[in-house]
C-alpha positions as CSV (number, residue, x, y, z in Angstrom):
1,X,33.7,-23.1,6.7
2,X,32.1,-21.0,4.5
3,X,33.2,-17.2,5.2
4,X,29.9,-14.9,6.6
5,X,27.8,-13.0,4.0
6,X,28.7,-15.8,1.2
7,X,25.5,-17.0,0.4
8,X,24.2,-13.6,0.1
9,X,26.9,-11.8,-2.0
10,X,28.4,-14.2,-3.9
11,X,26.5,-14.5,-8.0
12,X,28.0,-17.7,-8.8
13,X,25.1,-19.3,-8.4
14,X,22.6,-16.5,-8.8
15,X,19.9,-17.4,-11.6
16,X,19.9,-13.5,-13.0
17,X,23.0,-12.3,-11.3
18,X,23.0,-9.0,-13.2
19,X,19.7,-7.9,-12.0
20,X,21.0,-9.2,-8.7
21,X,23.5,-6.9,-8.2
22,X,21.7,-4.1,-10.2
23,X,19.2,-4.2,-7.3
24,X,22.2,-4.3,-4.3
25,X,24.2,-1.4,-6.1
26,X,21.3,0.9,-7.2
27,X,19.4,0.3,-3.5
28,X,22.4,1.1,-1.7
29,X,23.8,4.1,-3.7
30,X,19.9,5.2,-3.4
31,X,19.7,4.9,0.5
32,X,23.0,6.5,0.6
33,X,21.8,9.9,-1.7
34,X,18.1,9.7,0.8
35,X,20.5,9.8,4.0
36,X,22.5,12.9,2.9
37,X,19.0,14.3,1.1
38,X,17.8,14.0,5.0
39,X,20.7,15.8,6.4
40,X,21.0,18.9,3.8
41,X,18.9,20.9,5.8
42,X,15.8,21.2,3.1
43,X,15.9,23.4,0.0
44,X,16.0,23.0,-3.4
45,X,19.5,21.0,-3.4
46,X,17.6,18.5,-0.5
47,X,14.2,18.0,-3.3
48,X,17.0,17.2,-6.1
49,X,18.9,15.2,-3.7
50,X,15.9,13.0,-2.5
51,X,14.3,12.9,-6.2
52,X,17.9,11.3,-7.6
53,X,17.5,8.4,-4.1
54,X,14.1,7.5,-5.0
55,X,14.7,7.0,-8.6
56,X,17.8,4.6,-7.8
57,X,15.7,3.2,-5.0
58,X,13.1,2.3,-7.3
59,X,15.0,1.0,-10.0
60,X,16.8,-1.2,-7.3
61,X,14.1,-2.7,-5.4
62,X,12.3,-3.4,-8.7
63,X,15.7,-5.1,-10.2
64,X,15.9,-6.9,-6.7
65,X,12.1,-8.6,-6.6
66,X,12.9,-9.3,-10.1
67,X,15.6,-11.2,-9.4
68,X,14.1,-12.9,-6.7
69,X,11.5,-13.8,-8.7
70,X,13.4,-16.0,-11.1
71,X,15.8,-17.2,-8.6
72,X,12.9,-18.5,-6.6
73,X,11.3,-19.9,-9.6
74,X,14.6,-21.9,-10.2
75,X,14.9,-23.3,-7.1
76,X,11.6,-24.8,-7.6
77,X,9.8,-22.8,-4.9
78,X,6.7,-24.3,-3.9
79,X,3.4,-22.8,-3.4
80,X,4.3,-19.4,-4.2
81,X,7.4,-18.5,-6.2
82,X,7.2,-15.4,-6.7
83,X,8.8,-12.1,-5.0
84,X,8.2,-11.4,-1.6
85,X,5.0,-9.1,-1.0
86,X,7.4,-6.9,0.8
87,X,10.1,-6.2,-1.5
88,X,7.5,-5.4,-4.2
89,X,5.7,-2.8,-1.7
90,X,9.1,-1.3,-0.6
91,X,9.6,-0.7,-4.6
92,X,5.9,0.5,-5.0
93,X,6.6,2.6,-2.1
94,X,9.6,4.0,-3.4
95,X,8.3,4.0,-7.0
96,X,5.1,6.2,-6.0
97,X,7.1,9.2,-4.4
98,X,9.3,9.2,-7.1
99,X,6.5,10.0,-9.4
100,X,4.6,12.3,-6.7
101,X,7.8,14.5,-6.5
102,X,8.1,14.5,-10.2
103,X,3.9,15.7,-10.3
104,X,4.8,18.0,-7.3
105,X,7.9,19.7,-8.7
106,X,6.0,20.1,-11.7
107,X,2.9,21.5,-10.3
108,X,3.7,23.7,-7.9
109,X,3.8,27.0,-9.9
110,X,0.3,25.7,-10.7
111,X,-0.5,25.6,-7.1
112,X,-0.8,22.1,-7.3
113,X,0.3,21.1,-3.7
114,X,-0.2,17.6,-1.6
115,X,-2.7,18.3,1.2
116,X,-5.1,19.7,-1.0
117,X,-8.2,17.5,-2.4
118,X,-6.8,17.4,-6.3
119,X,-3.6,16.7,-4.8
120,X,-4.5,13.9,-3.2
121,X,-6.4,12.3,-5.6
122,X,-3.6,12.8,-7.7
123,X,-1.2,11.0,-5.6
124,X,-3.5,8.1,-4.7
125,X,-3.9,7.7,-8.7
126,X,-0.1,7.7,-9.3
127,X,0.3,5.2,-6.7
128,X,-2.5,3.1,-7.6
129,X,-0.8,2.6,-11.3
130,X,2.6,1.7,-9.6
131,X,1.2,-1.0,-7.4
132,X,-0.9,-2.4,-10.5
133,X,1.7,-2.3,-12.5
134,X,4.2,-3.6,-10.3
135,X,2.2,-6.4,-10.0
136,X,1.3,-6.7,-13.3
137,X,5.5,-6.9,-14.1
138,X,7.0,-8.9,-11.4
139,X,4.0,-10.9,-10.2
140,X,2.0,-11.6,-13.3
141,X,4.3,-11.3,-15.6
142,X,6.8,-13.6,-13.7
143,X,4.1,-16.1,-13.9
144,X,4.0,-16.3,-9.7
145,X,0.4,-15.7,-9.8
146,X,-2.0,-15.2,-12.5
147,X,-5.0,-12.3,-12.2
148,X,-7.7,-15.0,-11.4
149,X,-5.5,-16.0,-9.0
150,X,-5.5,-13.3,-7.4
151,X,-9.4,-12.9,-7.5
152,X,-9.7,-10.6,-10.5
153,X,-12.0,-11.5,-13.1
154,X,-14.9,-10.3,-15.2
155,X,-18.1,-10.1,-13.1
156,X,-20.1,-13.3,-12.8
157,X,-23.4,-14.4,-11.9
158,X,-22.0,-14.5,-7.9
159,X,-20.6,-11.1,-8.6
160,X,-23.6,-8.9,-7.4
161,X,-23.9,-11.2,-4.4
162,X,-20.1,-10.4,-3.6
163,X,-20.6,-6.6,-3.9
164,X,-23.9,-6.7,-1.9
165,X,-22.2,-8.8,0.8
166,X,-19.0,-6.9,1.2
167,X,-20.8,-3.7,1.2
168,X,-23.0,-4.3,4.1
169,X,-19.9,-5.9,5.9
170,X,-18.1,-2.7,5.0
171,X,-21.0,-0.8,6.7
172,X,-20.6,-2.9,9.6
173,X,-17.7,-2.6,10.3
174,X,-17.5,1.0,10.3
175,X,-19.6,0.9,13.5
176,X,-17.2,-2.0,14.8
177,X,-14.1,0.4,14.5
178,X,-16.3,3.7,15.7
179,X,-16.7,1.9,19.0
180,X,-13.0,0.6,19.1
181,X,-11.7,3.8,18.2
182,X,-14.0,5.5,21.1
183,X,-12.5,3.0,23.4
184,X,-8.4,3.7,22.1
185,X,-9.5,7.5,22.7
186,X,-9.9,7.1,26.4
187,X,-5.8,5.9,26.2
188,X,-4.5,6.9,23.4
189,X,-4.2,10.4,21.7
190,X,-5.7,9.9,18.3
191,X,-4.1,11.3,15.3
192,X,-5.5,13.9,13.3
193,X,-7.3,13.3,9.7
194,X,-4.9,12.1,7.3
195,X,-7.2,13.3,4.1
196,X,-7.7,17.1,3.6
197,X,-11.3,18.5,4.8
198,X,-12.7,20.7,2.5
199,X,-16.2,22.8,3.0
200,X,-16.8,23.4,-0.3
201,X,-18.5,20.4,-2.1
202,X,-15.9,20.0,-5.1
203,X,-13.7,19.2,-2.6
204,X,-15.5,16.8,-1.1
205,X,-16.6,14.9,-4.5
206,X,-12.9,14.5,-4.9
207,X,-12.0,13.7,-1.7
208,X,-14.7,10.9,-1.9
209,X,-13.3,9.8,-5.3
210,X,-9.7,9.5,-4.0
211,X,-10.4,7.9,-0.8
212,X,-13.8,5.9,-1.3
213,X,-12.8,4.6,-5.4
214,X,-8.9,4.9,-6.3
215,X,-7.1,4.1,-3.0
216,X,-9.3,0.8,-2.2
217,X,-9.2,-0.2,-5.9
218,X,-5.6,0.1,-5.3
219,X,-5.5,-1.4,-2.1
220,X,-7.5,-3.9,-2.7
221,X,-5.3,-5.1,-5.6
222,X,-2.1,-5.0,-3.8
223,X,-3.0,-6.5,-0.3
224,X,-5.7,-8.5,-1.1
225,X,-5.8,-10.1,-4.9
226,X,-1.6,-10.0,-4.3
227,X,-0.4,-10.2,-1.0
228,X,-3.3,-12.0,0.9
229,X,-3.4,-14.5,-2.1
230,X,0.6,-15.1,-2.2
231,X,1.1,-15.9,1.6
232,X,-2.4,-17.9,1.2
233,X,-0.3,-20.5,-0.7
234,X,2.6,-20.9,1.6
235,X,0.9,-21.2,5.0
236,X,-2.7,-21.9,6.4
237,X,-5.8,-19.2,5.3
238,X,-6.0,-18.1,8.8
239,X,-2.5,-17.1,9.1
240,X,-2.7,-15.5,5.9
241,X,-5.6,-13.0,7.2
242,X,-3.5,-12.2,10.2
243,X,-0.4,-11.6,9.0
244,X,-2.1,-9.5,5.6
245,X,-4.0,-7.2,8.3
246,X,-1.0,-6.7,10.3
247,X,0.8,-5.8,7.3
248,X,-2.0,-3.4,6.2
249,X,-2.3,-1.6,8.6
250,X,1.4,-0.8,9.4
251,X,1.5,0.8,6.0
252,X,-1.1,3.1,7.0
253,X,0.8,4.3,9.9
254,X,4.3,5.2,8.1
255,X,3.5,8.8,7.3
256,X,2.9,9.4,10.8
257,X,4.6,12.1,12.6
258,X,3.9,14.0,16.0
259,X,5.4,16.4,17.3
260,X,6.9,15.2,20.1
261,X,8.2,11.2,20.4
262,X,5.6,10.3,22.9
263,X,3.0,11.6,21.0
264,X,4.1,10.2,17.5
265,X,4.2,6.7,19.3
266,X,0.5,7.0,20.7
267,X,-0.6,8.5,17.1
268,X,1.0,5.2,15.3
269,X,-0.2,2.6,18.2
270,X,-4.0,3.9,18.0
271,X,-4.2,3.8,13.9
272,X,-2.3,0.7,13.6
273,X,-4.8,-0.7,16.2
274,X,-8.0,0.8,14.7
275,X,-7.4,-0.7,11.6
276,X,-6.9,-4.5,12.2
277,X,-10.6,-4.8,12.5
278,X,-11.4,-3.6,9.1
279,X,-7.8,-5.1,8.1
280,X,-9.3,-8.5,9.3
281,X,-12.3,-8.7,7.7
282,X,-11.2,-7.6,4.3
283,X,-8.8,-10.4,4.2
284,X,-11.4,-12.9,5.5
285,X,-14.0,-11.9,2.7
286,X,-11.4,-12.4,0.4
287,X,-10.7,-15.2,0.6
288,X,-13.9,-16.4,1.8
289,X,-15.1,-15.5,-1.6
290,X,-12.2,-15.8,-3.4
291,X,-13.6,-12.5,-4.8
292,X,-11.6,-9.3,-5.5
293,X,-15.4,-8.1,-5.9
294,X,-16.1,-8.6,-2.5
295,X,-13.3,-7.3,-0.4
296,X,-13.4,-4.2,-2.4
297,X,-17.1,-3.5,-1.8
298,X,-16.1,-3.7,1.6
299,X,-13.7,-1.6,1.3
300,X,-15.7,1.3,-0.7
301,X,-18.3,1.3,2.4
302,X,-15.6,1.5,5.1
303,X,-14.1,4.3,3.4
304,X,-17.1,6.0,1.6
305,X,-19.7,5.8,4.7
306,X,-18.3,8.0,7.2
307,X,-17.2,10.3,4.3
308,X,-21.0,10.7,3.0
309,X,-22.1,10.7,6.4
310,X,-20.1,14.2,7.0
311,X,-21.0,15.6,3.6
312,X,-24.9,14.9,4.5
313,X,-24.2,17.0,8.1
314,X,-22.4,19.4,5.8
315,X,-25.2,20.0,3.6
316,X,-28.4,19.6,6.5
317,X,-26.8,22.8,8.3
C-alpha cells in the first residue's frame, strides 16, 4: 500500500523535478514569512517582512505552474495541457503586489500612494504586464495555447463588427446589473466604491484610463483569451462560461474588508453576485465570437459607461 502523500511528494517520476520542488519550498517558506509579516503588528519590519513572502511566493507559484506545465504535457494531457488557470492567477496575484509594494515603497516620499487616481492606474498597469506576461511564459511559451487560440489576433474584416457588438452588449448590460444591484440593495449592504472618486477632471481622465482601458485589456486577456479558452477545451462551452464567471467575479471580491464580519460577508455576497451577469456575458461573447475584440468591447462599455455618465453630471452642475 502506497504510504499517503506519495504521489504528491515523491520526484521520482516528476518530469522537471527541480522546478517541482523549487515551487513547494519557495511557496511554503513564502506563506510562512506572509503569516509572521501578518502577525508583526505593522511597521516597517511587517512591509519588509511581507515584501520578502511575496517575492518567494511568486517565484514559487511561477516555478510550480511551470512545472505543471511540462509534467502535464508529458503525460500526454488532452485538450488542454497546460497549467491550471488557477495556479497561474495565484502567481499573477502574488507577482502583482510584489511589484506594487516595490512602486509603493519607492513612491511614497513622492506622495505616490494607492487610493489615489495615479496610483491606481499605476497598479492596474503593473498587474496587467504580470498577467500578460505570465501568460505569455507559462501558457504560450509552454506551447498550451497559442495567442490565436486564445482569441488574439490582428483586426480583421469581422473585427469592427466584434467591437460594435460587444460594445452595445456592454451598454446593455450595464442597465441589466443597475436593476440587479437595485434589487441586492433591498438585502444586502452594498460595498462602497472600490476606485478613488476624484472632482477634479485629471482625476477622472485617469481613473477612466485605469478602469475603462488597462484593467479590461488585462482582464480580458487573462480570463477570457486564457482562462475561458483553456477550460473551453476540457469540458463543454457552456460550462466553461459558468465556471470562468464564477471565477471572475470571486477575484473581484478578495480585497474586500468590512468592518465588522457580518458586514464583510454581505459586502462580498452582493459584488460577487452583481457581477456574474456581466461575468456571463463576457464569457459567452467570447466565445461566441471567438473574438478577444469582442469581449473586450464589452468590457470597455461596462466599465467606461457609468464612469462617463458621472463625469457628464459632474460637469452639467
Amino acid at each position: 500500500m502506497p504510504r499517503p502523500g506519495g504521489r504528491i511528494f515523491n520526484l521520482d517520476e516528476r518530469a522537471a523535478p527541480g522546478l517541482y520542488l523549487l515551487g513547494w519550498l519557495s511557496t511554503l517558506l513564502g506563506a510562512g514569512i506572509l503569516i509572521v509579516a501578518f502577525m508583526s503588528g505593522g511597521g516597517t519590519a511587517a512591509v519588509a517582512l511581507a515584501g520578502v513572502a511575496l517575492g518567494a511566493l511568486s517565484i514559487g507559484l511561477i516555478s510550480a505552474a511551470g512545472a505543471q506545465a511540462i509534467q502535464r504535457r508529458v503525460d500526454g494531457r488532452t485538450g488542454y495541457d497546460g497549467p491550471s488557470p488557477i495556479l497561474v492567477f495565484a502567481a499573477a496575484v502574488a507577482s502583482s503586489n510584489f511589484l506594487v509594494l516595490l512602486v509603493a515603497v519607492g513612491g511614497s516620499p513622492f506622495g505616490l500612494h494607492g487610493d489615489t487616481p495615479m496610483g491606481v492606474l499605476i497598479g492596474l498597469l503593473v498587474s496587467a504586464v504580470v498577467n500578460v506576461g505570465l501568460v505569455r511564459l507559462l501558457v504560450v511559451g509552454t506551447r498550451s495555447l497559442s495567442w490565436a487560440d486564445m482569441g488574439i489576433h490582428r483586426p480583421t474584416g469581422a473585427t469592427p463588427s466584434d467591437l460594435a457588438v460587444g460594445a452595445l452588449g456592454g451598454v446593455a448590460v450595464v442597465y441589466v446589473t443597475a436593476g440587479f444591484a437595485l434589487l441586492l440593495s433591498l438585502f444586502l449592504a452594498q460595498p462602497p466604491p472600490q476606485l478613488p472618486q476624484p472632482t477634479d477632471l485629471g482625476g477622472q481622465l485617469i481613473t477612466l484610463i485605469a478602469a475603462a482601458f488597462v484593467a479590461p485589456v488585462s482582464e480580458e486577456i487573462f480570463f477570457r483569451g486564457f482562462t475561458t479558452s483553456a477550460w473551453a477545451r476540457t469540458s463543454t462551452a457552456m460550462r466553461a462560461i459558468v465556471q470562468g464567471a464564477i471565477f471572475f467575479a470571486f477575484t473581484h471580491v478578495l480585497t474586500l474588508d468590512g468592518s465588522t464580519f457580518s458586514q464583510g460577508v454581505q459586502w462580498a455576497i452582493f459584488a460577487f453576485a452583481v457581477r456574474l451577469p456581466v461575468s456571463l456575458a463576457l464569457g459567452w461573447i467570447f466565445l461566441r465570437r471567438r473574438s478577444i475584440y469582442a469581449s473586450l468591447a464589452m468590457h470597455v462599455a461596462f466599465n467606461g459607461v457609468p464612469l462617463l455618465l458621472v463625469m457628464a453630471l459632474g460637469v452639467s452642475r
